[in-house]
N, C-alpha and C positions, 0 to 999 in steps of 0.2 A: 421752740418757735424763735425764728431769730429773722428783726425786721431791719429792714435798710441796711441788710448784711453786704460787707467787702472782705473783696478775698485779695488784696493789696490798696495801697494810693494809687489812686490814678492822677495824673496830670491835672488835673482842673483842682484835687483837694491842693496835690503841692502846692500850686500856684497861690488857691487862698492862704494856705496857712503861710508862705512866704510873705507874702501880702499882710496879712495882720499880723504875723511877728515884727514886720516890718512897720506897721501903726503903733505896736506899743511900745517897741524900741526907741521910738523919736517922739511919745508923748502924745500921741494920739489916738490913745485907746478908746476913746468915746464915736470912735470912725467904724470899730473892731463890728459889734453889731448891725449900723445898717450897709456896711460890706457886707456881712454874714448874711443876711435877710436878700439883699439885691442879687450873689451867689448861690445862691440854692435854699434859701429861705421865700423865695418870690411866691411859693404860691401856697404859704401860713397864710389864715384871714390875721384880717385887722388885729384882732383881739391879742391873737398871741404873738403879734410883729411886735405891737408895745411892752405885751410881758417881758420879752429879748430885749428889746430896748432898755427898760427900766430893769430888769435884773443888772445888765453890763452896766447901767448907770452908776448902781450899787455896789460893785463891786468893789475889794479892797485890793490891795496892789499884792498881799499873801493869795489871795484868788485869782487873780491876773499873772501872778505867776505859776500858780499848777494849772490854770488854762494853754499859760505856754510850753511847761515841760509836757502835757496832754499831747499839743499840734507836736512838739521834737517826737514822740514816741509814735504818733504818727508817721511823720516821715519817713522813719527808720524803721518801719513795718515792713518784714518780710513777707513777700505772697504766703497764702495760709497753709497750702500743701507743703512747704519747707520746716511748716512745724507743726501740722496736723496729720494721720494717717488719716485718709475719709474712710479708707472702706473701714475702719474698723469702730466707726460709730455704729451705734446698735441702737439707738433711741430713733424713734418714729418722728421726722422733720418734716417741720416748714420753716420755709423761706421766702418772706413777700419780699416786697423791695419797688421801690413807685417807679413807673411808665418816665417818669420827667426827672428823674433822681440823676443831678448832673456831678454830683461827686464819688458815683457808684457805677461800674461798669457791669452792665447787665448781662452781657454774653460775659464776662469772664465767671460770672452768679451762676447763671444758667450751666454753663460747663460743669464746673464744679456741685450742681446740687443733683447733675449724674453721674457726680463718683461717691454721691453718699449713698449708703444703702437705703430701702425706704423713705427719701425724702420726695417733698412734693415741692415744686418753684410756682408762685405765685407772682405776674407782674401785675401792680394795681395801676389800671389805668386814670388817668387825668390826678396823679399824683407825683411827687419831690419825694426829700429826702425826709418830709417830717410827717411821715406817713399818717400816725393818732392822729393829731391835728388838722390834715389835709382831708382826709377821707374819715371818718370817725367808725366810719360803719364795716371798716375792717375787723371790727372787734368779733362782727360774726364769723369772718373768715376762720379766725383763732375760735371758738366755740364749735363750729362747724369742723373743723380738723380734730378736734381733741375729741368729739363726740362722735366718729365715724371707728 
């Protein structure tokens, strides 16, 4: 089961993570978060905007910096088929991925989850990129695929 799966960066992740390397580079990493929440965290509830909040708050600068070697290895993400054979997956997939998910390109998902053998593309609607949280009742989705 693989959720709020990408099969490269798209333009709007570069953009963020340009963007908060660029807040922590200049000392403003306490920006890093409600950037992150206003980009594609907008529709977490309350509860877990403040979690995000208060974890980055916590953070230590050894955290802050594998958060940043994290966004560089993003960057530098080759599309998935340059280092995956799909057909030759044999495992029975899913793949959801939210309706609203603005740092995930949904047709390049969908293309790709008909070069897997047996997979199924799941898009949840009136959800982002932080799919548990948004929609919680996905979990049957996942119980429902494993039990079919």
């Amino acid at each position: 089961i693989l959720g709020s799966f990408g099969v490269r960066p798209n333009q709007n992740i570069l953009d963020v993570i340009s963007h908060g390397k660029q807040l922590f580079e200049t000392g403003r990493s306490d920006e890093i978060a409600p950037f992150m929440i206003k980009s594609f965290g907008q529709f977490i509830p309350e509860i877990q905007k403040k979690q995000m909040l208060e974890q980055f708050s916590s953070m230590s600068r050894e955290e802050f910096l594998s958060f940043h070697a994290h966004c560089g290895f993003v960057e530098q993400a080759l599309h998935l088929e340059e280092l995956i054979d799909l057909s030759n997956i044999a495992a029975k997939t899913l793949i959801v991925n939210g309706e609203y998910d603005t740092i995930l390109d949904n047709t390049d998902i969908q293309d790709i989850s008909n070069r897997i053998p047996n997979c199924v593309f799941k898009l949840i609607p009136k959800a982002g990129h932080f799919l548990h949280w948004e929609r919680p009742e996905i979990l049957n989705t996942y119980s429902d695929f494993l039990s079919a």
